[in-house]
C-alpha positions as CSV (number, residue, x, y, z in Angstrom):
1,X,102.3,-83.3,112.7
2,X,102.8,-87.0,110.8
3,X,103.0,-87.9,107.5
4,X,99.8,-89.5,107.6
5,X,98.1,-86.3,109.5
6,X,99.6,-83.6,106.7
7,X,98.2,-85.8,104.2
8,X,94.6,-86.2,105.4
9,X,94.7,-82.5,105.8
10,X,96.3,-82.1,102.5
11,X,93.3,-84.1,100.8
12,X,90.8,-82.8,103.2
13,X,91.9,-79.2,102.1
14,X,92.4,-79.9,98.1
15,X,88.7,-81.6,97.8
16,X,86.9,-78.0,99.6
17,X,89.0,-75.9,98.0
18,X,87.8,-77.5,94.3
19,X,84.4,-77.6,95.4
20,X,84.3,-74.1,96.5
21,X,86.5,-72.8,94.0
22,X,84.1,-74.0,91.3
23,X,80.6,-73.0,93.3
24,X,81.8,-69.7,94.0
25,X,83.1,-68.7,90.6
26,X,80.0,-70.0,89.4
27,X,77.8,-67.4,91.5
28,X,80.1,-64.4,91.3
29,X,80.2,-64.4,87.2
30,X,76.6,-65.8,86.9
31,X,75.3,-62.6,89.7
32,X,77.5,-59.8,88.2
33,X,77.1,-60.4,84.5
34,X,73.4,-60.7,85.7
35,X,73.8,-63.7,83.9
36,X,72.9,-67.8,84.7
37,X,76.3,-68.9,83.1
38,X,77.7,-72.7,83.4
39,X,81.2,-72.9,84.0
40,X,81.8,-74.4,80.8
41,X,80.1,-71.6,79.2
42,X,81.8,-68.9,81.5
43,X,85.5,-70.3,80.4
44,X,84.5,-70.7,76.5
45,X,84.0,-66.9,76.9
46,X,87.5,-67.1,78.6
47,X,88.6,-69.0,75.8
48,X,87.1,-66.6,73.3
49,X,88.4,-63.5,75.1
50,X,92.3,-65.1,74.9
51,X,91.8,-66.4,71.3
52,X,89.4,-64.3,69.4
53,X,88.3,-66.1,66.0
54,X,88.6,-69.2,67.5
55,X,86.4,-72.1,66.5
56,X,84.0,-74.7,68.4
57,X,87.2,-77.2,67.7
58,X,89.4,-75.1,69.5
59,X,87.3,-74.4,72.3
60,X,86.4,-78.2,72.9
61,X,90.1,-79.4,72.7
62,X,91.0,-76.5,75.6
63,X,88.3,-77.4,77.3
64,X,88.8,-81.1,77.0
65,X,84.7,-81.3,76.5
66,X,83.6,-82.8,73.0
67,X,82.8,-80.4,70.3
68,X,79.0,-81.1,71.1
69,X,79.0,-79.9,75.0
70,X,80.6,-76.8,73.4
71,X,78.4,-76.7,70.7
72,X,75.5,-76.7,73.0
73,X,77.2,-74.0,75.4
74,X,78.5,-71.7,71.9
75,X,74.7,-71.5,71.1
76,X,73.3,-70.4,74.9
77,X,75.8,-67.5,75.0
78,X,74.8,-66.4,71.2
79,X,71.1,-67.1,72.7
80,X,72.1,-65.0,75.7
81,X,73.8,-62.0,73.6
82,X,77.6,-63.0,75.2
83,X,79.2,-64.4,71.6
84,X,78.7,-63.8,68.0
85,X,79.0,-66.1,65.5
86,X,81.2,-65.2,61.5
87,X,80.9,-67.6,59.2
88,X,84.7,-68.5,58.5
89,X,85.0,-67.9,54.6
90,X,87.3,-70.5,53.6
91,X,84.8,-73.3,55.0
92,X,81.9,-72.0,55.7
93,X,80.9,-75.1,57.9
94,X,82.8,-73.5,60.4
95,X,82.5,-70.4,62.4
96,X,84.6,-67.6,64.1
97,X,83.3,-66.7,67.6
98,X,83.8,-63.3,68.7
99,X,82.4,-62.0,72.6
100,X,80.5,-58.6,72.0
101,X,80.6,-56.0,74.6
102,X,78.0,-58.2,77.3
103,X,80.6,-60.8,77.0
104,X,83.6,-58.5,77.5
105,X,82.1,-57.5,80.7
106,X,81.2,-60.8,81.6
107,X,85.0,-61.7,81.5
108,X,86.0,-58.8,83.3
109,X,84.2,-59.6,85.9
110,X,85.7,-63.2,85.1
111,X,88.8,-61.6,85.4
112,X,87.6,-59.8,88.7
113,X,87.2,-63.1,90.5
114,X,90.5,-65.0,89.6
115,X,92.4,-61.2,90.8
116,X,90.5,-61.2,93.9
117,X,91.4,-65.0,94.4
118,X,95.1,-64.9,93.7
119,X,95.4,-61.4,96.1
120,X,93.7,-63.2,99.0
121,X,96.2,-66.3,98.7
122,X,99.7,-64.2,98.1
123,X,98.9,-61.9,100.8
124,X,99.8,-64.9,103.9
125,X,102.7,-65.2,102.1
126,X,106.0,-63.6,101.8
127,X,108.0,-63.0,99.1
128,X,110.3,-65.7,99.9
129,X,108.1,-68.3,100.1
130,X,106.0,-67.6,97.0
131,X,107.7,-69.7,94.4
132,X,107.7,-72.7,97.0
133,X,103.9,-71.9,97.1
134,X,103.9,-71.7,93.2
135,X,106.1,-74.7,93.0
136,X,103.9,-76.9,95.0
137,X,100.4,-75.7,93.0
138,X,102.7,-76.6,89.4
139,X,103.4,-79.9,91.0
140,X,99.3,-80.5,91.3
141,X,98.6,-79.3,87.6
142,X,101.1,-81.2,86.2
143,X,99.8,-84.5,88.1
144,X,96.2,-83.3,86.6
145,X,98.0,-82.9,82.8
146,X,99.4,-87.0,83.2
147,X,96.3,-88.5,84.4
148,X,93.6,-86.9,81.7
149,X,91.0,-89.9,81.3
């Protein structure tokens, strides 16, 4: 194979596997928790679940949304019964968000998805060649960290 052939595949290959990466961890969270969660919703429970107490600031800056795309998203999942919302007491313009036990199980089955995910890619690959696959995929995120727009 060229150059030029491995790196029309390589595109060809990136661009479905974002687009279905996205779609189908959309569906599989949004069917099990019986739920219609956006991803930016599903990974501010994520985000919640890793950092517990943390704040609509923290969330938006992870996220790399603005504060008001989270805000709107915080509010559905209180809405939908995933998060709770303490008043922080030092500023009480601020508040702690905390999942409750619909949330919890939302990420689990969160969690479910990304297991399933990573088990059905190591599995055509032998131990010697997983840190050249793992290599290669830190390669891609560190080309998405430098060109953040």
């Amino acid at each position: 194979m060229t150059e030029q052939e491995i790196r029309a595949l390589l595109n060809q290959v990136l661009k479905k596997m974002f687009y279905r990466v996205l779609r189908l961890q959309e569906k599989s969270v949004s069917q099990a928790a019986n739920a219609n969660l956006s991803r930016t919703e599903m990974h501010a429970l994520e985000i919640v679940q890793d950092c517990p107490g943390a704040t609509l600031t923290q969330i938006a800056e992870m996220l790399d949304v603005t504060k008001a795309t989270v805000s709107v998203s915080v509010n559905r999942l209180v809405k939908k019964g995933f998060l709770k919302k303490t008043p922080i007491q030092d500023d009480r313009r601020k508040s702690a968000l905390q999942l409750t036990e619909k949330g919890e199980e939302c990420c689990k089955k969160h969690k479910q998805f990304h297991d399933t995910m990573i088990d059905s890619m190591l599995k055509d690959f032998d131990i010697a060649s997983r840190p050249e696959l793992l290599k290669g995929l830190q390669a891609l995120l560190e080309f998405f960290e430098r060109i953040r727009v």
